[in-house]
C-alpha positions in Angstrom: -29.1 9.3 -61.8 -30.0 6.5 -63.4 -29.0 2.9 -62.1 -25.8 2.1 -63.6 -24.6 5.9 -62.6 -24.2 9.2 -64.7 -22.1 8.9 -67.3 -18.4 10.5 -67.4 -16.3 10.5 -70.4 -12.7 8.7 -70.9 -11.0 11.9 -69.7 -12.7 11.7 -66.3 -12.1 7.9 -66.2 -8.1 9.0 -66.6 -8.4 10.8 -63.6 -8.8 8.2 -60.8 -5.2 6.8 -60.9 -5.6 3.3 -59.7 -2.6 1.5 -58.9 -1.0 -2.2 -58.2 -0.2 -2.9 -54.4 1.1 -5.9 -52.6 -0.2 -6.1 -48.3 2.8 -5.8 -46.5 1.0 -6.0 -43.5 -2.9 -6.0 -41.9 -3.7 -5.3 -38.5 -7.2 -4.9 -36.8 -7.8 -0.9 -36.8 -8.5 0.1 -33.1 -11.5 2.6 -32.7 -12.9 2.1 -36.2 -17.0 2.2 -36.0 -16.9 -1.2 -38.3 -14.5 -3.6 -37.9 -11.5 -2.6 -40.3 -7.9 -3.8 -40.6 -5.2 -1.4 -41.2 -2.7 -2.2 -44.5 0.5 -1.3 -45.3 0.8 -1.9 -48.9 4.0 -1.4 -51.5 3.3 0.5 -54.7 6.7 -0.7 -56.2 9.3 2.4 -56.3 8.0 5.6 -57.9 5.6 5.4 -55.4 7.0 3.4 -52.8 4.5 2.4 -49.4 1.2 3.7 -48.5 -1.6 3.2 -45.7 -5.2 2.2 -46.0 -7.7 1.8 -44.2 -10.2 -0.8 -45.7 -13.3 -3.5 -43.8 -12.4 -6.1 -45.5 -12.3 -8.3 -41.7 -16.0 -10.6 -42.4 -14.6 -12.5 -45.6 -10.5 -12.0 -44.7 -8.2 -12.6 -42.0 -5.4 -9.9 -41.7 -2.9 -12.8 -41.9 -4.6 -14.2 -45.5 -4.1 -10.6 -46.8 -0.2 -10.0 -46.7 0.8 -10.9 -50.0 -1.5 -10.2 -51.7 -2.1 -7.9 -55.2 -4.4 -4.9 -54.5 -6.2 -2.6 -56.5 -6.0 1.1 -54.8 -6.8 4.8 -55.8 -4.1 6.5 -55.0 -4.6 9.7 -56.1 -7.9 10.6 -53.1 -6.6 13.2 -50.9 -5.4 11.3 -47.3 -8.6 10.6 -44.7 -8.5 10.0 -41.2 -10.3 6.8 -39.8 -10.3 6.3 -36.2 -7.1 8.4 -35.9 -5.5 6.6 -38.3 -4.0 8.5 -42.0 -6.0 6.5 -44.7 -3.3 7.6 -47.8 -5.2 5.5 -50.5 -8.7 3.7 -51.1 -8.4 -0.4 -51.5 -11.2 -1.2 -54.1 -13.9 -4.0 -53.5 -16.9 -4.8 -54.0 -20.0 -6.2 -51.6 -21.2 -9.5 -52.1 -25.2 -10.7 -51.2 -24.5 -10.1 -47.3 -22.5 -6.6 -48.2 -18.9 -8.2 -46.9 -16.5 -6.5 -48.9 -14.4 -8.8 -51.5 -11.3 -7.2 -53.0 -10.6 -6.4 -56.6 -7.3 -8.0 -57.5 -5.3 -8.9 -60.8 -5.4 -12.4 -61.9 -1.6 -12.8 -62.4 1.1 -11.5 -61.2 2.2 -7.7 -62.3 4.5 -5.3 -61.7 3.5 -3.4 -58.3 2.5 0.7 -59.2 0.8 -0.7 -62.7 -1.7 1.5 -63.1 -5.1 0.2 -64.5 -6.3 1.2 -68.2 
């Protein structure tokens, strides 16, 4: 594998069904190994609300994060974290020190728009 990652082709790419969420609410996730909040975010109504679990608690507090657009996969089969059912992955990236900073639309869109 090189350093940018195998290739795939545009069918593959279609696959991964990432989605437009707003945080309805963030709460520290009890029993995680690293420090993780718990989100319950909207997907607007053909998909309605989902849970994630995401460490996102160096570079946000859980308050700062209700209200705020996500970007999630939400077609991953469900994981459990600490006991808790993790329904859809909330994308970020690591800056320099590795603290997660979330991927997020620049306006405002519907919630469930799926990226293209």
């Amino acid at each position: 594998m090189s350093e940018r990652g195998d290739e795939i082709t545009i069918a593959d790419f279609e696959k991964v069904d990432i989605r437009v969420g707003r945080v309805l609410s963030a709460e520290p996730l009890a029993g995680a190994r690293k420090p993780a909040y718990q989100l319950r975010i909207d997907f607007g109504p053909e998909l309605g609300e989902k849970q994630s679990s995401a460490q996102l608690t160096a570079r946000y507090r859980a308050e700062d994060l209700v209200g705020r657009l996500v970007l999630a996969v939400v077609n991953f089969p469900p994981r459990r974290i600490a006991g808790f059912r993790s329904e859809v992955l909330t994308l970020g990236v690591a800056d320099a020190n590795g603290d997660v900073a979330l991927i997020t639309p620049d306006a405002d869109v519907p919630l469930g728009a799926r990226l293209f």
